[in-house]
DRENLUMVEX-780985 format. One record per residue (C-alpha): x, y, z negated. Coordinates in steps of 0.25 Angstrom, whole numbers, padded with zeros to 4 digits, always signed. Example, Ala and Ser with C-alpha at 12.3 -4.5 7.8 and 13.67 -1.06 7.14 Angstrom:
+0049-0018-0031;+0055-0004-0029;
//
This chain:
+0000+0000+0000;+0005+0013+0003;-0004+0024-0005;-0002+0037+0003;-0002+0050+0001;-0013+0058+0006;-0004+0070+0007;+0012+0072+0007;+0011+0085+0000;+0000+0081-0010;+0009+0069-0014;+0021+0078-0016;+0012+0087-0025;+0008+0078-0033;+0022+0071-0035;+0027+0084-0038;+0018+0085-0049;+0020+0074-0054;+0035+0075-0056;+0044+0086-0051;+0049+0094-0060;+0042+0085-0071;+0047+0072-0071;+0052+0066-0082;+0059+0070-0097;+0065+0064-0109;+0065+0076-0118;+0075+0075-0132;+0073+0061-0140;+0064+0057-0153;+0057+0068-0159;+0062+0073-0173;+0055+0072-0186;+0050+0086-0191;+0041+0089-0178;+0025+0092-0181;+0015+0086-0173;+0008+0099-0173;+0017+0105-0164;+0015+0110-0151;+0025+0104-0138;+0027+0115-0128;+0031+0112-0114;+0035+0120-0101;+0026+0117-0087;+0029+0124-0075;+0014+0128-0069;+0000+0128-0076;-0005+0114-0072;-0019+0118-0066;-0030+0108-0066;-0027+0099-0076;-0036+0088-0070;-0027+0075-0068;-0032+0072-0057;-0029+0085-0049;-0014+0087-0054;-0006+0092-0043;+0004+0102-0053;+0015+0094-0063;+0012+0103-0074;-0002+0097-0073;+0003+0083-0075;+0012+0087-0085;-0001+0094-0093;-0010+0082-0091;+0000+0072-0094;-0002+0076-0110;-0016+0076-0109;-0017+0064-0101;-0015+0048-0102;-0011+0037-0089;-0014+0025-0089;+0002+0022-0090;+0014+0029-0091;+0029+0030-0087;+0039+0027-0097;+0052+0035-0097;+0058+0023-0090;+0046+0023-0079;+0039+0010-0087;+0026+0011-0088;+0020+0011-0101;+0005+0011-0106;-0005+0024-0107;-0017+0022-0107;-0016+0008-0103;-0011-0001-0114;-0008-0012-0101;-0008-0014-0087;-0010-0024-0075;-0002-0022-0063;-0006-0029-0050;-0002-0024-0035;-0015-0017-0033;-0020-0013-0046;-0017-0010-0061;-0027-0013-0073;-0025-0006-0085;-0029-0010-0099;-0030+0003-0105;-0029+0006-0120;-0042+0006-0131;-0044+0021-0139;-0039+0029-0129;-0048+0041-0130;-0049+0055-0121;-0048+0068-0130;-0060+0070-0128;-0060+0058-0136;-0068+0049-0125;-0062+0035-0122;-0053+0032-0111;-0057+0020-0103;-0055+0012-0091;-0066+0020-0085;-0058+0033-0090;-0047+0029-0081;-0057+0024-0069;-0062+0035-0069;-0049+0044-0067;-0046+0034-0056;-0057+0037-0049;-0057+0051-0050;-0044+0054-0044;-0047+0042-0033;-0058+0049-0029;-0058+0057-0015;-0066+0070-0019;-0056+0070-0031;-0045+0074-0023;-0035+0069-0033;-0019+0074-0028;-0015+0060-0036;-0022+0051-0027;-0015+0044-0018;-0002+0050-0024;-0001+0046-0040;-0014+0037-0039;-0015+0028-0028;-0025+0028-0016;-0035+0019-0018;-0035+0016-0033;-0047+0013-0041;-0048+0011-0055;-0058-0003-0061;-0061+0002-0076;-0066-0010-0087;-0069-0003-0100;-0072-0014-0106;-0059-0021-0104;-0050-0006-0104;-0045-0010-0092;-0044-0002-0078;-0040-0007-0064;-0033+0004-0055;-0031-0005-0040;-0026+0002-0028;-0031-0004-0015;-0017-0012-0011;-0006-0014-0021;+0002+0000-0026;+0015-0003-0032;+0013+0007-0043;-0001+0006-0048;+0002+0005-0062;+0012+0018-0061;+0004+0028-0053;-0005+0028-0066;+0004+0035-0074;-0001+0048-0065;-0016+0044-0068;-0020+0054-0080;-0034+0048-0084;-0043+0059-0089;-0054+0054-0098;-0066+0062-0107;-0071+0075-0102;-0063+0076-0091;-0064+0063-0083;-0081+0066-0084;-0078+0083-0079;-0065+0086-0072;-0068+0100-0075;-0064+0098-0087;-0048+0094-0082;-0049+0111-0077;-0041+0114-0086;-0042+0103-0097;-0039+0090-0101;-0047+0076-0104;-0038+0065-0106;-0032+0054-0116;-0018+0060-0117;-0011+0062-0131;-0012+0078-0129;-0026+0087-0124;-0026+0102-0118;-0032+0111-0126;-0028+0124-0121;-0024+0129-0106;-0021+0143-0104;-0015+0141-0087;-0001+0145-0083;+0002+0145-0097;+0002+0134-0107;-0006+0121-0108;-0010+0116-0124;-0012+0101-0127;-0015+0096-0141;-0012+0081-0144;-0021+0071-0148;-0017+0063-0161;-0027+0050-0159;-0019+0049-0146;-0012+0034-0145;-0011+0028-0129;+0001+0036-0123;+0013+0030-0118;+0014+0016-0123;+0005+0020-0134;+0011+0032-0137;+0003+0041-0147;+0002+0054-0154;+0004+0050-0166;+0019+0055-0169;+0022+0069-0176;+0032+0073-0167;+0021+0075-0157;+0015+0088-0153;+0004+0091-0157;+0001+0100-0145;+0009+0102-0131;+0007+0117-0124;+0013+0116-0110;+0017+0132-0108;+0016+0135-0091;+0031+0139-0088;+0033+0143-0073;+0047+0147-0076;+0057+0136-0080;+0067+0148-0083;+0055+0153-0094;+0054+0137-0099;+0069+0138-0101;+0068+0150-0109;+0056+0144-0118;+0063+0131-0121;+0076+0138-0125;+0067+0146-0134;+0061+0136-0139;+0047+0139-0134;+0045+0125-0126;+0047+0112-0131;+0047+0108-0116;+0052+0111-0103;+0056+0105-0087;+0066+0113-0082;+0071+0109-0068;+0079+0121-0062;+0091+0128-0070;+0084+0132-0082;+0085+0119-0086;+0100+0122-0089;+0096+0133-0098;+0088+0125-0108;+0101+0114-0109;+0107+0113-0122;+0099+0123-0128;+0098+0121-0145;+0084+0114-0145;+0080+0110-0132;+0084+0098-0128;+0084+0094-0110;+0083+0081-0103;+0085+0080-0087;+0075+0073-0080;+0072+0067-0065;+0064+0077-0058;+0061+0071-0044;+0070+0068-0032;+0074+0078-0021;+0074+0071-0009;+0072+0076+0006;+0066+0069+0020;+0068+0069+0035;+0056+0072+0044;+0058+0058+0052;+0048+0063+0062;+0050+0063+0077;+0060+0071+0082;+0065+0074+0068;+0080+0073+0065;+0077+0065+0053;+0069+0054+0063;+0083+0047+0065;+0087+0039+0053;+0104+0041+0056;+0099+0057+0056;+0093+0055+0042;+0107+0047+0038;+0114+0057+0044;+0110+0069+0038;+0110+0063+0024;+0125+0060+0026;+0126+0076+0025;+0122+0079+0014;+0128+0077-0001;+0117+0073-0009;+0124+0075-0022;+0126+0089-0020;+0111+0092-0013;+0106+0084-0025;+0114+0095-0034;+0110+0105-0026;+0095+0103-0025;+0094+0102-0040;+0105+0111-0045;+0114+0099-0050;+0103+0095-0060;+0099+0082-0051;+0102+0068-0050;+0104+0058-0041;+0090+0052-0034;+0089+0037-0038;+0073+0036-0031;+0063+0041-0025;+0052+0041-0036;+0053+0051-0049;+0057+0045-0063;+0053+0037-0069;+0053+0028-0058;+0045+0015-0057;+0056+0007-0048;+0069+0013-0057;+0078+0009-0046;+0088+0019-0038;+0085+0020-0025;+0093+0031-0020;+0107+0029-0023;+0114+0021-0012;+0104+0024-0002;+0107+0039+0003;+0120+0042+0014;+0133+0047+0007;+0138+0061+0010;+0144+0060+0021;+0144+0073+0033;+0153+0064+0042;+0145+0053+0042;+0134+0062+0045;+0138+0069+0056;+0144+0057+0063;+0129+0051+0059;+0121+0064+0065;+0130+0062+0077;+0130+0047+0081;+0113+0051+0081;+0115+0059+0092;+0116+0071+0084;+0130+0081+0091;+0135+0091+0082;+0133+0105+0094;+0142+0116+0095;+0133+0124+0084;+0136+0114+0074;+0122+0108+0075;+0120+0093+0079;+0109+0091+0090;+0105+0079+0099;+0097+0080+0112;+0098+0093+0113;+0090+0094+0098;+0098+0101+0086;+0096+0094+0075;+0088+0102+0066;+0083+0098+0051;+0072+0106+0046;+0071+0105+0032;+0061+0109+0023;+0061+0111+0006;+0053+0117-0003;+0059+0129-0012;+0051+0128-0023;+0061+0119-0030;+0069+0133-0029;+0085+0136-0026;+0091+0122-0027;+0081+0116-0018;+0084+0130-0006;+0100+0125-0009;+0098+0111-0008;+0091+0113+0006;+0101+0123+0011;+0112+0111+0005;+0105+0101+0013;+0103+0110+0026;+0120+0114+0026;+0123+0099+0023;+0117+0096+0036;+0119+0107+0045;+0135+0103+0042;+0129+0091+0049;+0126+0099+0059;+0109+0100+0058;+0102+0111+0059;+0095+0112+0046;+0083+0123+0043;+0078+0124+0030;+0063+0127+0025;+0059+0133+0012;+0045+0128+0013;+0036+0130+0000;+0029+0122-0006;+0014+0127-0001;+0019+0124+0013;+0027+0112+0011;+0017+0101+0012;+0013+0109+0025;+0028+0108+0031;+0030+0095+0027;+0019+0087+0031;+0011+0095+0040;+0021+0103+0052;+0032+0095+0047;+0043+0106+0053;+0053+0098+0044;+0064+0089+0046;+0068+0089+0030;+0062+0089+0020;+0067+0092+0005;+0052+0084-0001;+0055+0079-0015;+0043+0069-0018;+0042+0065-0032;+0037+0054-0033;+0033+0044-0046;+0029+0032-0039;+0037+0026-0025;+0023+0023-0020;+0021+0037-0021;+0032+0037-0008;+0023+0032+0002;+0015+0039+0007;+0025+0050+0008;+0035+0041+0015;+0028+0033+0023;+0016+0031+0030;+0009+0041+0039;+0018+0054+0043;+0012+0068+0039;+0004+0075+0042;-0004+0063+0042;+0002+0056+0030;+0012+0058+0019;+0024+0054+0026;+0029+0067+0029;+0046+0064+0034;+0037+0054+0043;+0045+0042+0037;+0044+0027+0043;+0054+0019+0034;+0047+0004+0035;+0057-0001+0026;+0051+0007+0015;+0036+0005+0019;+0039-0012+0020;+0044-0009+0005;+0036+0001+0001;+0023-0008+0005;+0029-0021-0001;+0032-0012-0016;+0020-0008-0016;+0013-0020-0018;+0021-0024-0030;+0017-0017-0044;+0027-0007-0049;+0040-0010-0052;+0041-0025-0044;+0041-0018-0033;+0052-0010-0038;+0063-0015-0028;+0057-0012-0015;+0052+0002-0021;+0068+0003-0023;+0071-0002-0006;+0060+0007-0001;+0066+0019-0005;+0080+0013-0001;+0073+0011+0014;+0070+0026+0013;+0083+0033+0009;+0091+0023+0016;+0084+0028+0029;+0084+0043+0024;+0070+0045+0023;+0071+0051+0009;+0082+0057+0005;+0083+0059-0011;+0094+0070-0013;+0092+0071-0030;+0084+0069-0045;+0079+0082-0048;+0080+0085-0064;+0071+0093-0072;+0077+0097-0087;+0067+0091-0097;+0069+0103-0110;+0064+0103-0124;+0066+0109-0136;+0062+0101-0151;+0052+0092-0141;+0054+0079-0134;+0043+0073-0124;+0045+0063-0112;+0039+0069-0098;+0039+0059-0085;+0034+0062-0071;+0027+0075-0077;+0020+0068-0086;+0023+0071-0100;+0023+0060-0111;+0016+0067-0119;+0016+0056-0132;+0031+0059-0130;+0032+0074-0134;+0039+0074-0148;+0041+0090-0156;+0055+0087-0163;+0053+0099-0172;+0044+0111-0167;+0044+0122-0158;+0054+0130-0163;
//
């Protein structure tokens, strides 16, 4: 089965949210004795997360709100094992997963969670008039949801097998009271099961969450019970991460994410403690359209050759990255490095006698051509990652014009982008970081029908990755790890995805520790380790 994605850009979005700039932190250790539970946690988000309905969420800050508030069916350990949530155990076949959930599980409204509580969010977000940017992205295309109350069990099938049935559900937030019976209420509120309620939003400026104390399912039966816990958690709207910086080193925050060099500010400050984390790979593609240079597989070799991905690496995150070990976002499900090994060494002679041997002859202007064609990249990027990303581009572009291409780089934003991309497809680069949590989550996006009429928008046709990819599918998480592993070997060893680094984001606190993963906050995990000041 390959689930697709309706839309390129909307599976980017939705991606993004789910992870860049928020993927995952280990903040300090245990916390110390003398902390009250009465006091508040404060934490840094970068926007006002908007609608709060989890089943609309197209903003990270959104998830990283609702993730307090919330409960899944399972979640990700720090090690990427799965652990229980509201399940207390599972059953994983090819082509479905039946949950047993666990008994006492209430709402805050104080209403029961159910089977039917969870059906019910199933089909909601399944449903066509919902409009949902999850489906067919986090939640797979065709899933429908069998409730028995009577047993505590539900049923979540897909149509043909999906590798990851059981992981995709660590997205699914189940909203359950109120809420799941009047959406409006998830305007601007909450009605879920997690360990922490809203109960004050004032947008574009701090969001108030009090914690529940008969609260007893979190993360493999996590609860609220301990003193060190907060006994309320104000996420304070910080557009600036200069501003956040300040506010830690002042001690106004207990929590931050810094991912530009603010983050060097806050390092080895008296009280605040840092941690670096992954933050998503930076990778680029070759249209492989006709009549693009990147159509020819010894072009695509070629032109890698020319560049020193060390140093572009360095570059593009201003020497705060690490090498790319995979294609999908900490924590992995399949552990395995798949990148090292499988990308050309630096090598501008072996390029150039490359480029040649294809036909392309190095002209009197210092540009190569064949047929009486110069051989032009376009390439495009996007600049709201800001100055590294303009310098790693214009790195890129000079590596190859000493190849002897003609290079012409794009600033395109990110309104236009999805536009550019997939729609005129004026590009023969593109510098498009995917961020992905599941390698299902690839498919649609690397294989399949070209844009505009599908998600595969460098018009890829790698069939050793679809045999593998189609085979992996049909086996349940990690048994299918190996061939997960060789499909992404298929793809970089034919240059059809080129990861250059590990983004880091700077993880910050000050007299707090707290676990956050994929941009979703652990919330049973936050620890005061004595007071605000």
């Amino acid at each position: 089965m390959k689930p697709p994605m309706p839309s390129m850009k909307r599976a980017k979005a939705l991606s993004a949210c789910l992870a860049v700039s928020l993927l995952a932190a280990g903040c300090g250790s245990a916390a110390q004795a003398g902390s009250s539970g009465n006091d508040a946690f404060s934490f840094a988000i970068k926007s006002d997360p908007g609608l709060l309905d989890p089943a609309q969420v197209q903003n990270t800050n959104t998830y990283t709100a609702l993730s307090l508030a919330y409960d899944t069916l399972v979640h990700a350990g720090p090690d990427g094992r799965i652990v229980s949530g509201l399940a207390e155990k599972w059953e994983v076949k090819p082509a479905s997963v039946t949950f047993t959930l666990r008994r006492g599980v209430t709402c805050a409204d104080g209403s029961p969670v159910t089977a039917g509580t969870v059906a019910a969010n199933v089909a909601h977000i399944t449903d066509p008039a919902t409009k949902s940017p999850a489906y067919g992205v986090v939640v797979p295309e065709g899933l429908t949801a069998k409730a028995d109350d009577t047993a505590g069990t539900v049923t979540l099938s897909t149509p043909e097998p999906f590798a990851f049935i059981l992981q995709s559900t660590r997205y699914l937030f189940i909203v359950c009271g109120a809420g799941l019976k009047d959406r409006a209420v998830l305007q601007s509120g909450t009605s879920g099961s997690g360990p922490f309620r809203l109960t004050s939003a004032e947008p574009n400026q701090s969001y108030a969450f009090a914690r529940r104390d008969d609260y007893a399912w979190g993360p493999g039966g996590a609860t609220t019970a301990d003193p060190a816990m907060p006994g309320s958690v104000v996420l304070k709207v910080v557009g600036s991460e200069a501003t956040a910086a300040n506010l830690l080193i002042s001690h106004q925050l207990n929590g931050a994410q810094l991912a530009g060099p603010d983050r060097a500010r806050v390092t080895h400050i008296p009280g605040v403690t840092t941690a670096d984390q992954p933050n998503g790979t930076q990778e680029f593609f070759f249209h492989q359209g006709k009549d693009h240079p990147g159509s020819d597989p010894a072009v695509r070799k070629a032109l890698l050759q020319a560049v020193d991905f060390e140093s572009l690496g360095a570059i593009a995150t201003g020497g705060t990255g690490r090498a790319p070990t995979g294609l999908v976002m900490a924590p992995k499900p399949c552990p395995g490095d798949t990148v090292t090994g499988h990308l050309p060494a630096f090598d501008p002679f072996e390029a150039a006698t490359a480029l040649h041997a294809a036909g392309w002859r190095l002209g009197p202007d210092g540009i190569r051509a064949k047929g009486g064609k110069k051989l032009t990249l376009r390439m495009i990027y996007g600049p709201s990652s800001g100055e590294t990303m303009a310098a790693a581009a214009e790195y890129l572009a000079e590596s190859w014009r000493k190849a002897g291409v003609d290079v012409r780089l794009r600033a395109v934003s990110d309104a236009a982008y999805g536009e550019v991309e997939a729609v005129t497809q004026d590009w023969d680069v593109d510098w498009a970081p995917l961020g992905v949590t599941l390698p299902t989550q690839l498919l649609g996006a690397l294989s399949g029908p070209f844009t505009p009429d599908g998600g595969n928008f460098a018009h890829l046709t790698n069939e050793t990755y679809e045999q593998l990819t189609a085979e992996a599918t049909k086996l349940p998480g990690a048994t299918g790890c190996a061939l997960w592993e060789r499909s992404e070997h298929a793809l970089l060893d034919s240059a059809d995805i080129v990861p250059v680094v590990d983004k880091t984001v700077t993880i910050a606190a000050h007299k707090a520790t707290f676990r956050i993963t994929a941009g979703l906050f652990d919330p049973t995990s936050i620890r005061m380790t004595g007071g605000q000041k």
